[in-house]
C-alpha positions in Angstrom: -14.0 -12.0 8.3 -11.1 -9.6 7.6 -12.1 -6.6 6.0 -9.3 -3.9 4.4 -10.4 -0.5 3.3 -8.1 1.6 1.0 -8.2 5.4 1.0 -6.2 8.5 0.4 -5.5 8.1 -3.5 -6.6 10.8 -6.0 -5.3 12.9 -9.2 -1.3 14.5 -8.4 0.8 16.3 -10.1 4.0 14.7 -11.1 6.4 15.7 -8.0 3.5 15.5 -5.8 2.6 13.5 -2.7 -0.1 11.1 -1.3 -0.5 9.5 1.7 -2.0 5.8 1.4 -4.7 4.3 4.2 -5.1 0.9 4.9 -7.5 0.6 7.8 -7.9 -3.4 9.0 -11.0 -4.1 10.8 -9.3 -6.3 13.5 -5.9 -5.8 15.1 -2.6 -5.8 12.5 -1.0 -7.4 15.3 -2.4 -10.9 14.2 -0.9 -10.4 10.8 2.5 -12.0 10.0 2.7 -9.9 6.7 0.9 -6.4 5.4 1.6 -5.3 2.1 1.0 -2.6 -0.6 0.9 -3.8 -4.6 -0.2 -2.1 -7.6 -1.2 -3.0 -11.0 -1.4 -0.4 -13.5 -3.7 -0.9 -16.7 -3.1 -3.4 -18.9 -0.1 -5.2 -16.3 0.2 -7.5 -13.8 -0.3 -6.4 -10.1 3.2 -5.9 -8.3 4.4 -5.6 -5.1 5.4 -2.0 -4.1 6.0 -2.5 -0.7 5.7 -4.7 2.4 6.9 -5.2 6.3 6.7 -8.4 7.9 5.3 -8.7 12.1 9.5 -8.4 12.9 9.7 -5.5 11.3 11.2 -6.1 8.3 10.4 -3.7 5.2 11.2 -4.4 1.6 10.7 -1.8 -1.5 10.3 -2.3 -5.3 13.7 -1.0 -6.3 12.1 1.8 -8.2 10.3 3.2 -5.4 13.0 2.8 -2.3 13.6 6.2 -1.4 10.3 7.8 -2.4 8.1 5.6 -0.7 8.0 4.5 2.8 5.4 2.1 4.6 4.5 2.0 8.2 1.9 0.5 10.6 -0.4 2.4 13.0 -1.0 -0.7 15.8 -3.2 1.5 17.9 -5.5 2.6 14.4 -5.1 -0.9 13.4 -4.3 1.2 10.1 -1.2 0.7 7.3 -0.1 3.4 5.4 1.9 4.4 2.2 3.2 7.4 2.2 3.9 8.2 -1.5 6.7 11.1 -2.6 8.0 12.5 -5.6 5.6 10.7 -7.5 5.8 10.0 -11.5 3.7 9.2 -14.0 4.7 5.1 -13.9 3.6 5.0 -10.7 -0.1 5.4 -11.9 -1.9 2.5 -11.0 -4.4 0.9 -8.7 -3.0 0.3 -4.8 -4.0 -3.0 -3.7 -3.4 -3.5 0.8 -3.0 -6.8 1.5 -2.4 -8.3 4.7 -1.2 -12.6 5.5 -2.4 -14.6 8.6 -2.9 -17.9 9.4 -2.4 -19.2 5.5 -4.8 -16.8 4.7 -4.4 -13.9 2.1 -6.5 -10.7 2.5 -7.3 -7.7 -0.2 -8.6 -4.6 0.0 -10.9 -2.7 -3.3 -7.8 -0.6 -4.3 -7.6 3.0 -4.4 -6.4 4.8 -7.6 -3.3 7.0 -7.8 -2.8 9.2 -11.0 -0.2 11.1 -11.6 -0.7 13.3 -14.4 0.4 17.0 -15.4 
């Protein structure tokens, strides 16, 4: 059983910065696709991020320059990293992570981002 576990959210200022955790409990090297989404109250949950086994990294337009994802192979860990940050970008950060047909989620961590 593949178990995700979410950390590093919190209360920010708007301007301010977070770092994002996603710590896998077996390796990210088995997983073709790892991911971070969102869903704010009240919307649907949307893909912020993700990077595919090759490498490949796409960004929700409105966060490409302000965000960046990586992997930690070693720590078996993904992260967010999370800059200028705005009030929209409020919401609950979902990891998720593709093997195998399989879909995996982690409990979410919440990012607020209020003055």
């Amino acid at each position: 059983q593949v178990q995700l576990v979410e950390s590093g959210g919190g209360l920010v200022q708007p301007g301010g910065s977070l770092r994002l955790s996603c710590a896998a409990s077996t390796t990210i090297f088995s997983f073709l696709r790892m991911g971070w989404y969102r869903q704010a109250p009240g919307k649907q949950r949307e893909l912020v991020s993700d990077v595919t086994s090759g490498g490949s990294i796409n960004y929700k337009d409105s966060v490409r320059g302000r965000f960046t994802i990586s992997k930690d192979r070693a720590n078996n860990t993904l992260y967010l990293q999370m800059n200028s940050l705005k009030p929209e970008d409020t919401a609950v950060y979902y990891c998720n992570a593709q093997r195998w047909g399989n879909t995996y989620w982690g409990q979410g961590t919440q990012v607020t981002v209020s003055s």
